[in-house]
N, C-alpha and C positions, 0 to 999 in steps of 0.2 A: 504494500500500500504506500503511496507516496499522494502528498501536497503537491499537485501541480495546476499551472498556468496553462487554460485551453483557451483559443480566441475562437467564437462565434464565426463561422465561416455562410452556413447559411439557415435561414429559416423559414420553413414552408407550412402553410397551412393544410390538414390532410379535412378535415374535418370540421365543421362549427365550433368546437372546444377541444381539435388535436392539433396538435404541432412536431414537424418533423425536422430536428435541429440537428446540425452539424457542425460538430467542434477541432480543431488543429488542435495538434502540440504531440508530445511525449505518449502515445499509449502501446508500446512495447512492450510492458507489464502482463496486458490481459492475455486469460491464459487459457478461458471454457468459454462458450455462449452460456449466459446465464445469471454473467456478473455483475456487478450493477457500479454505478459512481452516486457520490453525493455532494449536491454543489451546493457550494456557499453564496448565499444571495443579501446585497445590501441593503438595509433594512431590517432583516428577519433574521431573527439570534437562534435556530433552529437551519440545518441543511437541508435539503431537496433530497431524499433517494430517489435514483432513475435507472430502470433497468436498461443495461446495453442493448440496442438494436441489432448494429453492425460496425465494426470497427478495421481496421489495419494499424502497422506500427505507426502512421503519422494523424490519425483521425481515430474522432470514432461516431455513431448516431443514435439519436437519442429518440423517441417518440414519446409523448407526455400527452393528459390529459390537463386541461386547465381545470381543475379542483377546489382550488382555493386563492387567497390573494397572494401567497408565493409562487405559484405557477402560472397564475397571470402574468405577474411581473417576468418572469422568464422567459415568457412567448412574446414582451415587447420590447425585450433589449436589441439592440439596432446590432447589426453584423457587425463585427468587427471588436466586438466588445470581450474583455479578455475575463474569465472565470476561475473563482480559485475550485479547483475539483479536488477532492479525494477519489482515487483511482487505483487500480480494480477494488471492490470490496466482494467478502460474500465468496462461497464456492459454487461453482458455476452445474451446468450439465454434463454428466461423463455419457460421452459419447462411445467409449470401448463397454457399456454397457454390454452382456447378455442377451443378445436375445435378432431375432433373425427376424420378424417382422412385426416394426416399432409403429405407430402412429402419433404421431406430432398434434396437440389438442390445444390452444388458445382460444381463452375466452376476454373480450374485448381490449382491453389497455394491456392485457397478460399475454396480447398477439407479440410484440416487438421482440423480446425474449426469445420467442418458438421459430421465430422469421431467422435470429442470428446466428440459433441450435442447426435450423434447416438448412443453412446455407454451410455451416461447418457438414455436416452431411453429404453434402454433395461434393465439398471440395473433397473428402476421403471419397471418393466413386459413389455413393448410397444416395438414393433419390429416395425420400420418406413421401406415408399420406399425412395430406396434414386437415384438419376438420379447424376450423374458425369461427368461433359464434358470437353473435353481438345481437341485440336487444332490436335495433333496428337499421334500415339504409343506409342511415345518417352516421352510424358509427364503424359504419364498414372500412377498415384499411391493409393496406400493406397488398392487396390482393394482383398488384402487376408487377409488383417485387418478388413474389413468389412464382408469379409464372415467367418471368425473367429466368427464377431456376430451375425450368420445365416443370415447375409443381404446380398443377392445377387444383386449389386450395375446396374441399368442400364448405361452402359459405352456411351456416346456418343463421337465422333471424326468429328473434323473439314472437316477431309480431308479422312472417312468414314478406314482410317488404319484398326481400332479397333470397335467395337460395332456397334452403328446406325450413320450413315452420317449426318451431319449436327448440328446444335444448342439441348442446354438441354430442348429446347420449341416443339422440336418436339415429343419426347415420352411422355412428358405429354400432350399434346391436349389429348392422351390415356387412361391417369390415372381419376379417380373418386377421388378428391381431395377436401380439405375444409380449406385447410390452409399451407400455405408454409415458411419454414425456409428453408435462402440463405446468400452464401458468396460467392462470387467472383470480378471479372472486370463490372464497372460502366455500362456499355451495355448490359452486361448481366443480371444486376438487375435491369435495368431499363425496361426490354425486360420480366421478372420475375411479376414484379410489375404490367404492364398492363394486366397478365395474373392473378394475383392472387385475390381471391376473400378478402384473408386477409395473412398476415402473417408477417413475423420479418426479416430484411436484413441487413447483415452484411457488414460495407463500409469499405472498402480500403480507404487510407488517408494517405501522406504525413504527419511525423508528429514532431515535434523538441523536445520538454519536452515527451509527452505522457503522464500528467495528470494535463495538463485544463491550465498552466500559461502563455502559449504565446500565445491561441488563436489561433494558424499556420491550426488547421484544422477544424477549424470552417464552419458550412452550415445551409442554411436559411432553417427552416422548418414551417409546419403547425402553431408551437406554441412559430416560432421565433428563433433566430440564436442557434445553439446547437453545441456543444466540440463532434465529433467524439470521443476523444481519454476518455470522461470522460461520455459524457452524451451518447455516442454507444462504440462498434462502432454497436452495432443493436438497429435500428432503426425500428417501427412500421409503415406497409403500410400508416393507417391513417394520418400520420403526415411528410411523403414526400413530397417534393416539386420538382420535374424535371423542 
């Protein structure tokens, strides 16, 4: 983990309240899709955690949802503008996982994550399915980034807008699976987990430091209380505790 200087290189709106931000500098560090940064924003005595999109050693992107009055202020700073980051935080997704035919599961803000896991996937040869669900049209993203890397994303919508009606649980009863890597809202992975025979999920979390010294996002697991921001935020089926 290192304190580093990213300059705002560009910022695009995906969405009425998403933004897809990309930052310069130092990211040689990261080292899994999965990882997350935490930035420091002027005004607010509290960080940003933000999960990696996609990065290389001299970049990396971010995708956010505007949430609150810190994430606002983030989607209006003008390019160019240089940020103090904490970078890499958090242990990412192991991709030498087990298992021979994986499905890739993102549920709406929890997509950016599953988009940087899919594309380390493919740079090793593996071309994963990946299922997408969001509530409705309007929160639909990442879906020409993905088929950029010939993955044709199954889209699901709350309110049937866009793709298949209903939850990401419903087109996989379809799929012939043996393992599942997920990010999204706590109901959703928890809804994930009684479906999966195995796989790795990525928790959302309140978080204050974002690496391990206040404890703020601590959860009891299989092998006893674990740091979200240090010891996940992906987490292994085995070792959940609902």
């Amino acid at each position: 983990m290192k304190d580093q200087r990213l300059i705002i290189e560009k910022t695009e709106k995906l969405q009425k309240d998403i933004y897809k931000m990309k930052l310069t500098g130092d990211c040689s560090e990261i080292t899994a899709p999965g990882q997350f940064v935490n930035i420091r924003l002027e005004g607010f005595y509290l960080r940003r955690p933000i999960s990696i999109c996609d990065w290389d050693e001299h970049s990396i992107t971010i995708v956010f949802k505007t949430v609150g009055h810190g994430t606002a202020a983030l989607a209006e700073l003008p390019e160019g503008t240089a940020l103090d980051v904490l970078m890499p935080l958090g242990n990412g997704f192991d991709i030498t996982a087990d298992c021979k035919t994986p499905v890739l599961i993102g549920g709406g803000i929890g997509l950016p994550p599953i988009y940087g896991l899919a594309k380390a996937m493919v740079k090793e040869g593996f071309v994963p399915r990946v299922i997408a669900g969001f509530n409705t049209a309007d929160d639909v993203i990442l879906t020409e980034e993905f088929r950029a890397l010939g993955i044709d994303p199954i889209i699901t919508t709350v309110d049937g807008s866009v793709g298949v009606q209903g939850m990401v649980t419903g087109p996989l009863k379809d799929l012939n699976y043996d393992y599942i890597f997920t990010c999204g809202p706590e109901p959703m992975l928890k809804a994930l987990w009684a479906e999966a025979p195995d796989g790795q999920f990525s928790f959302e979390a309140r978080m204050a430091c974002g690496f391990g010294a206040c404890m703020g996002c601590s959860c009891r697991t299989k092998y006893g209380y674990k740091r979200i921001c240090t010891d996940g935020p992906v987490l292994y089926k085995e070792e959940i505790i609902w």
